[in-house]
N, C-alpha and C positions, 0 to 999 in steps of 0.2 A: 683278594680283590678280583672282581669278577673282568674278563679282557671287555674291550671297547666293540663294539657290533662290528660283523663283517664289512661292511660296508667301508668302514669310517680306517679301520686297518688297512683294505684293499689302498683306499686313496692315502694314507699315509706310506705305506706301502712303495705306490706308486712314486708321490714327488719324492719318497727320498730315492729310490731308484734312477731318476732324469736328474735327480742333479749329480748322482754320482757315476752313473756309465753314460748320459744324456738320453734324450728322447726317442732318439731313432734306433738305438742301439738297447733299449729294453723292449723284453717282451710282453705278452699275457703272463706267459708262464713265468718267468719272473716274478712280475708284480704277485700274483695266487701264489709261488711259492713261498717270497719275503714273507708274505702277511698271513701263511700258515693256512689257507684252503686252496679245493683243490678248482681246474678250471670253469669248470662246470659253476661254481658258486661265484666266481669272478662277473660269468656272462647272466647270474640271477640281477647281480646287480646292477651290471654298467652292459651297455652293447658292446664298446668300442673302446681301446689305450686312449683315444680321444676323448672319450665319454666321463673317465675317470676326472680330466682337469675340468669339466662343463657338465658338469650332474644334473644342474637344478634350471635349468632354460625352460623347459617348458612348466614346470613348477611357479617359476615365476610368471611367466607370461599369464598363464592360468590367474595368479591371484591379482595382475592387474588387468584381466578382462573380468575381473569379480568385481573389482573395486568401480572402475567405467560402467559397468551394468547396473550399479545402482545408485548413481547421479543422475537429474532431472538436467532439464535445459538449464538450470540457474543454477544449479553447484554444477557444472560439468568441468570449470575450471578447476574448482577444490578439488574434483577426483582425480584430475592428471597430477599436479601438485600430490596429493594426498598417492598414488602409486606410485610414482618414481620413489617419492620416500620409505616405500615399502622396499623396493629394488635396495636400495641405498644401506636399510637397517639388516637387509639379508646376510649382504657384503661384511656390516663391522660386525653381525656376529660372528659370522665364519672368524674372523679374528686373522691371525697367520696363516691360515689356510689359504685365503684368500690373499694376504700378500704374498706368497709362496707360489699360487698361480700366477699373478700379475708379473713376478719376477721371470717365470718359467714362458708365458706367450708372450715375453719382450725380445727372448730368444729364440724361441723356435716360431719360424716362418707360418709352417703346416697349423699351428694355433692359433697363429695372427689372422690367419683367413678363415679360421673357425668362427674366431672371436667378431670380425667384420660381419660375417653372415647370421649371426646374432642379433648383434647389434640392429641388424635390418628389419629382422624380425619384430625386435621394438618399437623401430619408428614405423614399423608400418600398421602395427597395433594402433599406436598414437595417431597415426594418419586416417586412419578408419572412419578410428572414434569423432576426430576431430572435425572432419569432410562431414559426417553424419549429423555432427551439434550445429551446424553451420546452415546446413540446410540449402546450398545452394550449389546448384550443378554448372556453373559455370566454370568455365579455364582459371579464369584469375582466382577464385573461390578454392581453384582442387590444390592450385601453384603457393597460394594462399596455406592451405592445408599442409602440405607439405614442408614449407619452411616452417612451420611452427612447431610440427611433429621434430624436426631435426633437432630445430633449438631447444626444445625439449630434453631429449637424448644428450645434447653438445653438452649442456649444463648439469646433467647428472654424470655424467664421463667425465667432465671436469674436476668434481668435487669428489666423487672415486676417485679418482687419479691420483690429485693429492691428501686424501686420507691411505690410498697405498702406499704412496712415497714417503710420509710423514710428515707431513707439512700441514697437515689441517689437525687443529686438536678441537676442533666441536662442525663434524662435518654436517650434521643435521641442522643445527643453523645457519651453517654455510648455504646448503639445497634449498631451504626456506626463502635463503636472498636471492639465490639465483634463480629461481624458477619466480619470486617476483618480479625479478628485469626482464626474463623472458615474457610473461601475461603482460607487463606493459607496452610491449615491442608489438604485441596483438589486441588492440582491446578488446572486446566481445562485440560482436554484431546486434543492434538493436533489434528487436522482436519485429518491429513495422519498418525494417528498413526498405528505404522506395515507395513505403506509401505516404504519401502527400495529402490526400484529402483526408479528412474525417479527425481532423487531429490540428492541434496546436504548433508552430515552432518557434521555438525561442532560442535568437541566438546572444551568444554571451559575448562582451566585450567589455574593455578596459576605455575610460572616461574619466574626464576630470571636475566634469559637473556633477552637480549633486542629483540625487536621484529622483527627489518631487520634481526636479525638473525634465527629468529625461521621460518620466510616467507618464507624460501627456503624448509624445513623439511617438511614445513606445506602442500606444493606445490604438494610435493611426497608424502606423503599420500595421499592427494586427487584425486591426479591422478591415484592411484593405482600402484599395482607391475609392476614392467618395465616384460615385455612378456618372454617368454624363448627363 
């Protein structure tokens, strides 16, 4: 049987190294010796002993600026929905891998602020995109922006978290609800928001009269006040 790619030995390599001398106390040259190449092949692959538990960051970022790059103003929602899920299926395939990280930056500090400034990097993707479908340059509009980019994020960390911990056994249905209660908490901005003329409004309400009768009310409102 032919050995597993350099790559994939390096990082196994690696977390069994932090969890048996820990984090701080492994080196490069460790990690390149355990895994049977030499350093030079270590820095083909990873830049950094940090690099090694966070390989794929900008891999992912990359494939959800792909996925927001080809949504129209009317699926822009299904693409954020439709990326985070990407993010999410990265996760369970990596398998143990990825709960082996999740265990390892619970502990060490130095990766919990890798992990943070990661994470930024997401919602600021998200925020981007979001301020740009939005169309509107105002304070409240960017404030607006921002919290949905987060709640975004909060709800995919969420539903990681617990498919790390083992608590979720269908995490992709899990994403699916949660990123619905988040788009509800936003709804989407109408195309003609603020414009008033040239258009129709109709607003909706709860009655207990029948509706031939309310058709004739409803008639004269819309038409406006009769003239002087």
């Amino acid at each position: 049987m032919s050995k597993p790619p350099a790559r994939i030995r390096l990082a196994d390599a690696a977390l069994a190294l932090f969890d048996e001398r820990g984090y701080e106390q492994t080196t490069v040259d460790d990690i390149a010796e355990r895994a049977g190449v030499g350093r030079t092949t270590f820095f083909r692959h990873y830049g950094s002993k940090e690099a090694v538990i966070f390989p794929d960051h900008d891999r992912l970022l990359d494939l959800i600026r792909d996925r927001l790059a080809t949504s129209s103003h009317s699926t822009a929602l299904v693409a954020v929905s439709d990326a985070v899920r990407l993010v999410l299926l990265h996760y369970i395939d990596e398998g143990d891998l990825a709960r082996r990280r999740y265990a390892l930056t619970s502990k060490v500090a130095v990766l919990r602020d890798r992990e943070i400034a990661s994470v930024a990097r997401y919602q600021r993707l998200f925020r981007e995109f979001i301020a740009e479908w939005m169309g509107d340059p105002t304070a409240r509009a960017s404030l607006r922006a921002e919290l949905m980019a987060a709640s975004v994020v909060a709800a995919h960390n969420h539903v990681l978290r617990r498919w790390l911990r083992g608590e979720s056994a269908d995490p992709v249905t899990e994403i699916d609800e949660a990123m619905r209660e988040v788009l509800d908490l936003f709804p989407a901005p109408s195309a003609g928001a603020g414009a008033l003329d040239g258009g129709t409004t109709v607003i909706a309400f709860r009655s207990g009269q029948d509706l031939d009768a309310l058709l004739p009310s409803l008639r004269r409102v819309m038409e406006g006040p009769p003239g002087p």
